[in-house]
N, C-alpha and C positions, 0 to 999 in steps of 0.2 A: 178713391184718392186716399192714401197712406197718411194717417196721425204728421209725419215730418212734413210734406208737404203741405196740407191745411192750416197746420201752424208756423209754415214758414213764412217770412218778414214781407211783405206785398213787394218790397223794392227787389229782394232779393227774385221774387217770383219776377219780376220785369226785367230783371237784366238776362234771366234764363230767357224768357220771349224776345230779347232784345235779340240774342244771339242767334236765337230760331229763325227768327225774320230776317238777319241778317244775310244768313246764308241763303234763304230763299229768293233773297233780292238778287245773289250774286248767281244761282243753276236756274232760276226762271227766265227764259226767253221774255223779251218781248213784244207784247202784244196789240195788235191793233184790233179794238174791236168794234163793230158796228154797232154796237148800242150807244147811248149817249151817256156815260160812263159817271161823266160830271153831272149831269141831272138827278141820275139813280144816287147817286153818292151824298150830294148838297139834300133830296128829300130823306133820307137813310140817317141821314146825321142829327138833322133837327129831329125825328121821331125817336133817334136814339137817347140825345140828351136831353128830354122831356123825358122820360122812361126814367132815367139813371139818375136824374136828378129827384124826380118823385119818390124812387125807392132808398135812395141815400137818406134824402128827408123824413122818409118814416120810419127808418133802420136808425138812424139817428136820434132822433125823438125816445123810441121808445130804450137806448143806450144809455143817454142822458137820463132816461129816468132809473135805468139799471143801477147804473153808479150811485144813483141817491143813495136806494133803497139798500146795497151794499154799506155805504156808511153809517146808515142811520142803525143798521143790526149790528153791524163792529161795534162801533159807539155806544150802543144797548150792552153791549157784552161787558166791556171795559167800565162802562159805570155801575154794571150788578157787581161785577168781581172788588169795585172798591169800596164800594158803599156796605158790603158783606162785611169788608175787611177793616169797617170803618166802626158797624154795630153789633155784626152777627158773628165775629172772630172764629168762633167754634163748630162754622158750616164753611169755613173760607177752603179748607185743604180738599173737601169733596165736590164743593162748588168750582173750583180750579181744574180739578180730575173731568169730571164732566164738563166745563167748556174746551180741554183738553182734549176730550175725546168727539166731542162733536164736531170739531176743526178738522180734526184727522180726519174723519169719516167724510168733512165736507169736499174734502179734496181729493175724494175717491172718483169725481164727477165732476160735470162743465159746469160751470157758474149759474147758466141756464136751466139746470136740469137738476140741481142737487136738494133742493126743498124736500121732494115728495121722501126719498130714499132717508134724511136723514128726521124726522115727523119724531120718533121716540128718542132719541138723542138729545135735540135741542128741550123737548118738555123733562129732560135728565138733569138738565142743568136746576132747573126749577123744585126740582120732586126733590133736591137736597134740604130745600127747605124745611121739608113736611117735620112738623114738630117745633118749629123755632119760636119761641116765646120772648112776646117785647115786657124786656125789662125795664124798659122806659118809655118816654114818648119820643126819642130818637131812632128807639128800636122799632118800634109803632111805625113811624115816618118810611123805615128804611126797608121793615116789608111792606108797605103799601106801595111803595117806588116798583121795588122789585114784580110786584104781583101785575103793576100796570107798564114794566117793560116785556113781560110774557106777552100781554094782549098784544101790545101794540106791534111786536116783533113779528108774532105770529101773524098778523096782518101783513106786514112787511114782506116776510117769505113768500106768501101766498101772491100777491102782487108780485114780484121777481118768477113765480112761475109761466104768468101772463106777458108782462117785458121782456119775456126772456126769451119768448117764443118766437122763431124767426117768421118773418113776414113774406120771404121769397120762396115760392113753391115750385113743385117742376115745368111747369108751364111758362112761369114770369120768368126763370133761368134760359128755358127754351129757346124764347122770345128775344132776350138780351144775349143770349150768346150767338143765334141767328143773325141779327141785327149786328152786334161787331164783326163778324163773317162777312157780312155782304161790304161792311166799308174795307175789310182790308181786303178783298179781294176787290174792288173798286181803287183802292189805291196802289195796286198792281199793277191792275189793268193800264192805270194813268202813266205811268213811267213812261220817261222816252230813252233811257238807257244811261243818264249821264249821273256822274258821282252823287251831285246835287240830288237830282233827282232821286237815286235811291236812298240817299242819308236820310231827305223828307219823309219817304215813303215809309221807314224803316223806325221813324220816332214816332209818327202818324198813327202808325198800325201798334207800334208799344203801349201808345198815349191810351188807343181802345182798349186794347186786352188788361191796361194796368187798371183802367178804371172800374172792369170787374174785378180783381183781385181786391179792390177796394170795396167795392158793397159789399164783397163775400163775406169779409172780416169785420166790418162793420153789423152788417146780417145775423153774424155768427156771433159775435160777443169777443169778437175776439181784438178791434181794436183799441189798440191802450189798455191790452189786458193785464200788464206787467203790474198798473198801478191799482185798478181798484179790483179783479179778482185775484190777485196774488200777493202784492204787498200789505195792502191795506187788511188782510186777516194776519199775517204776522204781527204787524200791529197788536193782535189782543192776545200771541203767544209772547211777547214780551211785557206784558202788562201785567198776565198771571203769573208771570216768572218761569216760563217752559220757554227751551229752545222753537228754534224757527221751525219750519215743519215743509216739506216738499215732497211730493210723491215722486217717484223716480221718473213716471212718463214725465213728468213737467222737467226734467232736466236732461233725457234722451233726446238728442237733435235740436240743441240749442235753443229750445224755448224757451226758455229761461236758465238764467244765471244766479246764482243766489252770491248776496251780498255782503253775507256773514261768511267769520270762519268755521263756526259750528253749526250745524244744525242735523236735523234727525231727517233720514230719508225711510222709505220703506209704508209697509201695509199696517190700518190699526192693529193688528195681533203680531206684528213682527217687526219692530223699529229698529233703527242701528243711528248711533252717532256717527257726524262724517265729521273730520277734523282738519281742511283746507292745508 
């Protein structure tokens, strides 16, 4: 499956299935078959959405705690870079540079998977400190904050490596893509030929195939990804006062749209401003 479709819009992935079933509704014969079509179909359905619902629910869960744990690191970010900028003035332009640079690097990678890769980065941000002396008890205050947003952060990463991990393997996909197989092909069977009839059959069979398109994204990290893995780290490129930041794949085939008129595209060793 190609990068543009995996990250294409679930609706949009449904209205392609809409038109696929479409057409099959209209060069399919009609069938009569000897099995009891409505039995297989009504026990098919209850075991399907028992299945779908289970795995939405744990795919869910551990999504919900993705986003936490995304904010809680942004937000770690944006309060080291102020509070620096608040006691430690004369670490603020290196401290900026390296959360600068770890951003970039973070977005070389799915939201699920970028922890392990970026490990000397984020402890870059920190290692600016080395040397910094409190010249007060403010100063005192503001690297103890700091020394205990590392811990707590790095906690955080490590956790988003484990929520991040999808829960559907190729067996439980097997099984659920089997299982909507047998209802649309049971709701085929059921047609008696008449408009009605195929219009049902034909939202029926969408209603299945969309609701894998839904746990996949869900599965993947990838529902409502616009907000907490893409927006919400721009959030701490405008805090340190750097443009927005996109890799190019993220804006190859529509997956996103960037909202600014400037911002920087491109790889950490080779940036370009783009000027809308």
């Amino acid at each position: 499956m190609s990068k543009y479709f995996r990250h294409l819009n679930p609706i949009y992935k449904a209205f392609l299935a809409f038109i696929i079933l479409g057409v099959l509704a209209v060069i399919v014969p009609v069938y009569k078959s000897p099995v009891d079509v409505a039995a297989v179909l009504g026990a098919t359905s209850i075991f399907y959405s028992i299945l779908l619902g289970f795995y939405i629910a744990s795919a869910m869960t551990n999504l919900s705690r993705l986003k936490t744990l995304a904010a809680s690191e942004t937000g770690a970010l944006i309060a080291v870079y102020h509070i620096i900028e608040l006691s430690l003035e004369d670490k603020l332009k290196s401290t900026a540079e390296a959360i600068d640079a770890y951003l970039i690097k973070r977005f070389q990678f799915e939201v699920n998977d970028y922890t392990e890769p970026t490990t000397k980065d984020f402890f870059a941000i920190f290692n600016c400190l080395k040397g910094a002396k409190a010249k007060s008890d403010g100063d005192g205050a503001a690297i103890d904050y700091v020394a205990g947003a590392m811990y707590y952060v790095a906690q955080a990463r490590r956790e988003i490596t484990v929520v991040g991990a999808k829960i559907m393997n190729s067996a439980s996909w097997a099984l659920m893509i089997l299982l909507s197989f047998i209802i649309v092909v049971s709701l085929f069977l059921m047609r008696d030929g008449s408009l009605i009839g195929n219009i049902v059959t034909i939202f029926l069979s969408t209603a299945a195939i969309f609701s894998l398109f839904i746990l996949n994204d869900i599965d993947g990290n990838q529902f409502g990804e616009e907000q907490f893995a893409i927006n919400i780290y721009q959030d701490v490129f405008s805090a340190i006062g750097r443009l927005h930041y996109y890799p190019e794949h993220y804006l190859q085939g529509g997956r996103y749209k960037p909202k600014v008129k400037q911002y920087r595209v491109g790889t950490p060793g080779n940036l370009k401003v783009v000027q809308k």
